[in-house]
C-alpha positions in Angstrom: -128.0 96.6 -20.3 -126.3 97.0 -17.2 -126.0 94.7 -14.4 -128.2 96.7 -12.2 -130.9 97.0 -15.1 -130.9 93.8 -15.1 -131.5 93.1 -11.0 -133.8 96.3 -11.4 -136.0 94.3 -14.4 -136.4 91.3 -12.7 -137.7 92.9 -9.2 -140.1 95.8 -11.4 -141.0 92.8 -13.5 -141.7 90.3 -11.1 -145.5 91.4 -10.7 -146.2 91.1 -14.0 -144.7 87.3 -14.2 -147.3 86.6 -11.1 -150.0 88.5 -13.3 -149.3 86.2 -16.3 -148.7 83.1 -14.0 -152.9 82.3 -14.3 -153.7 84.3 -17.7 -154.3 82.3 -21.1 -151.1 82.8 -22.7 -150.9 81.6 -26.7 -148.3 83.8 -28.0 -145.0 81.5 -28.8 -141.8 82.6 -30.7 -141.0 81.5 -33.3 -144.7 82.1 -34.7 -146.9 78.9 -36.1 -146.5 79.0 -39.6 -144.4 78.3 -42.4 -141.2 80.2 -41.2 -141.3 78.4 -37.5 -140.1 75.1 -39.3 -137.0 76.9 -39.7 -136.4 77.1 -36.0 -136.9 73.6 -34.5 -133.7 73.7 -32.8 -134.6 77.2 -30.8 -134.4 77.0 -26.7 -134.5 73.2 -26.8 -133.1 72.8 -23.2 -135.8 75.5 -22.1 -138.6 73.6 -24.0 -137.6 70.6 -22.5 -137.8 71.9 -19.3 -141.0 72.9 -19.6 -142.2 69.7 -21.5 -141.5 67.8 -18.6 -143.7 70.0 -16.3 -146.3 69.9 -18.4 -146.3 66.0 -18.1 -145.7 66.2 -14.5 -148.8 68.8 -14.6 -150.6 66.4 -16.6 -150.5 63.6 -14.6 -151.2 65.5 -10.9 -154.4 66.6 -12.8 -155.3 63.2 -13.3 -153.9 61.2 -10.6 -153.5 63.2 -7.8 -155.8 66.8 -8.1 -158.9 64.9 -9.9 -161.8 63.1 -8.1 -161.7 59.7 -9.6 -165.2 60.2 -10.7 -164.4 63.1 -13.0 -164.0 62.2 -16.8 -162.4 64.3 -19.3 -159.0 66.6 -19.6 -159.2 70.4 -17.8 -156.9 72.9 -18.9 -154.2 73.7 -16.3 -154.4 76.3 -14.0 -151.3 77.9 -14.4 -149.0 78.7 -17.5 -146.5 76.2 -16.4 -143.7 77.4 -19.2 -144.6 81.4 -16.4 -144.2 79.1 -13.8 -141.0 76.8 -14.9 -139.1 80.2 -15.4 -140.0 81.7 -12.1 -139.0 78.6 -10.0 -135.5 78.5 -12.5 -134.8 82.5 -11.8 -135.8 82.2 -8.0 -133.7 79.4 -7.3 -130.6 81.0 -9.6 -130.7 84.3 -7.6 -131.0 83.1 -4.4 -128.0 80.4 -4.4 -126.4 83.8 -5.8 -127.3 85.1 -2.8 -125.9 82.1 -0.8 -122.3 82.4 -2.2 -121.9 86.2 -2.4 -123.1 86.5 1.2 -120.4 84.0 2.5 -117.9 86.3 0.7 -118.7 89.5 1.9 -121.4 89.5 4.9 -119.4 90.3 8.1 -120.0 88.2 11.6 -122.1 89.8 14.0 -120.7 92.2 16.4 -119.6 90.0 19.6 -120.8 91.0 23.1 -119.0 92.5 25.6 -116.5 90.1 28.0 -118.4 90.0 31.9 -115.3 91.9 32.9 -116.5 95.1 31.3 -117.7 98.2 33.0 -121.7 97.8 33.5 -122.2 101.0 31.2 -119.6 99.6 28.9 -120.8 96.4 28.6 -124.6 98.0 28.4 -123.9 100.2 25.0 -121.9 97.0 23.7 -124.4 94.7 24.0 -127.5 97.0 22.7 -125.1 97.5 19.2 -124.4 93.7 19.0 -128.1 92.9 19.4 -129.1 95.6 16.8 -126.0 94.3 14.4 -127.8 90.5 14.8 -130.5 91.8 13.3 -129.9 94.5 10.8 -132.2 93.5 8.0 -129.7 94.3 5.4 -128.0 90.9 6.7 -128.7 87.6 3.9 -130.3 85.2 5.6 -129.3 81.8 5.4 -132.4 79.1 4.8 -134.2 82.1 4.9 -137.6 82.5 2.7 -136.0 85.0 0.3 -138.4 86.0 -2.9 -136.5 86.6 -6.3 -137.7 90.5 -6.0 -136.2 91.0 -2.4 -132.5 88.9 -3.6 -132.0 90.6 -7.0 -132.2 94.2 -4.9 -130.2 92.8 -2.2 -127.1 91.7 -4.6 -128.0 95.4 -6.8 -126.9 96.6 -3.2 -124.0 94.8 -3.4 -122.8 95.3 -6.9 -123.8 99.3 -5.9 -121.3 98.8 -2.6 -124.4 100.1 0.0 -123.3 100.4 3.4 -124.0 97.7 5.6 -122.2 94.8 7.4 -120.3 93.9 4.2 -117.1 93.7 2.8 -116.1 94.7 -0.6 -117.5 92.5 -3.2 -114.8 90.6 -4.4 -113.9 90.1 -8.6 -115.1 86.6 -8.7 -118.5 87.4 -6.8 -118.7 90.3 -8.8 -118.7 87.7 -12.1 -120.9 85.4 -10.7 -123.9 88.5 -10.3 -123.4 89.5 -13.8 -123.8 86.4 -15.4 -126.8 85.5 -13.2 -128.4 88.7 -13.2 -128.3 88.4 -17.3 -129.4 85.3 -17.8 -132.3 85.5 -15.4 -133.2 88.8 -16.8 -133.5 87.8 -20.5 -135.5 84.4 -19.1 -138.0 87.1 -17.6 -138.1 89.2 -20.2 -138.6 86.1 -22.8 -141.3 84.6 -20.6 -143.2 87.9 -20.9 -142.2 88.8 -24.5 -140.8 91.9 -23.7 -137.1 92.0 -25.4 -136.3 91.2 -28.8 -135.1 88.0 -30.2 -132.5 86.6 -32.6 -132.0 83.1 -33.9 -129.9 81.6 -36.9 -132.4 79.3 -38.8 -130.9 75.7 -39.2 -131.9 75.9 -42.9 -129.9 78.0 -45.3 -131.4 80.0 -48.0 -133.1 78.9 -50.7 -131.7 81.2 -53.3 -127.6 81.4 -51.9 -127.5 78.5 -49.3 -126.2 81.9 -46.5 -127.1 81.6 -43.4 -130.8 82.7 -42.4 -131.4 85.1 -38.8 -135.0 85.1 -37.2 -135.7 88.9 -35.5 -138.8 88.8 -33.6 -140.4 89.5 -30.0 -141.4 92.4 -28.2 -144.3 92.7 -29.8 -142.9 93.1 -33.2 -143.7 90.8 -36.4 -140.9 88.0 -37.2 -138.6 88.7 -40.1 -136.5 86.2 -41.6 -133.3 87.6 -43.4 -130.7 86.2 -45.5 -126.7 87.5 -44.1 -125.5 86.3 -47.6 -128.3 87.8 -50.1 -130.0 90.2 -48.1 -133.4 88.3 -49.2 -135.9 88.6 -46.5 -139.4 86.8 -45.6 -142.2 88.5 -43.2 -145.4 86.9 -41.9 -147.0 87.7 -44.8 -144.7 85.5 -46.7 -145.5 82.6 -44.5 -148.7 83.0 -44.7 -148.9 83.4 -48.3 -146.9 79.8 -48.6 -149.4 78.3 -46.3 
């Protein structure tokens, strides 16, 4: 995909993230069985992201959320691993937005010296205040949403008019590697994109190396780069 599909995805797909945020979500990948023990090792840093917040989550439940007189656990109220990714793609896009803005947003037009004509110094003024406050201008501090900064850096990797420079290489670089890492962290959280992983195990008939396909919607498959043997769901389960 292209850079702008991938600022496109992540503001079209925002509304379903929000939608998932407070649904009952059980679906992981790899899937339980006997072909996830191949794939301990898969998003680690991710998981242990989202293991801490679910301690954190646990513990505000209990010590700070819960009437003291209350016994027993609750589920959460929110799919924290939906809610970890938000916060992680939210933040990365806006400091985006930070940077590139320093590089190419312009300074407001200036008003017009006292020494100008009145009429002169009138139309000057009325396009400086209007320049102050074209909303196509990044606001710094401001409260930006992830939907509202990837379009606003697709407008800049598009060139739009406004009070901009040219993007510049290195600002260029820095969207495209944000913009694709934040879109397949949306796109994982909702388990809409495929998914490849090499299985720390090697096969048991050749010792080659073992990939994972899955996600999307579509069944696991373990396959074998060396033999070409492969293992489905129905192998797991039938090893179960």
């Amino acid at each position: 995909m292209t850079t702008a599909t991938h600022l496109r995805t992540i503001a079209t797909r925002w509304t379903d993230l929000t939608d998932a945020l407070a649904s009952t979500g059980t679906a992981t990948w790899p899937p339980a069985g006997r072909m996830s023990d191949y794939l301990n090792a898969l998003d680690q840093a991710d998981e242990q992201l989202a293991e801490a917040a679910r301690w954190q989550a646990t513990y505000n439940r209990q010590f700070l959320d819960r009437d003291p007189t209350q016994i027993g656990a609750t589920r959460p109220p929110l799919r924290i691993a939906i809610l970890d990714t938000m916060r992680t793609v939210e933040a990365a896009l806006i400091a985006t937005g930070d940077q590139v803005a320093v590089a190419v947003q312009r300074s407001p037009m200036t008003f017009a010296p006292r020494t100008w004509p009145a009429a002169d110094r009138a139309r000057r003024d009325q396009l400086a205040r209007a320049d102050s406050v074209d909303p196509r201008r990044w606001r710094y501090g401001g409260r930006h949403t992830a939907p509202h900064t990837a379009l606003w850096l697709l407008a800049r990797v598009e060139a739009r008019p406004g009070p901009f420079r040219p993007l510049p290489a290195r600002e260029h670089r820095l969207i495209v590697n944000v913009a694709s890492e934040a879109c397949e962290r949306v796109e994982r959280a909702l388990d809409i994109a495929g998914r490849k992983a090499t299985i720390a195990r090697p096969c048991p008939d050749c010792g080659g190396s073992i990939d994972m396909h899955g996600g999307a919607g579509a069944s696991p498959v373990a396959h074998c780069t060396a033999c070409g043997r492969t293992w489905g769901e129905q192998d797991a389960t039938a090893a179960a």
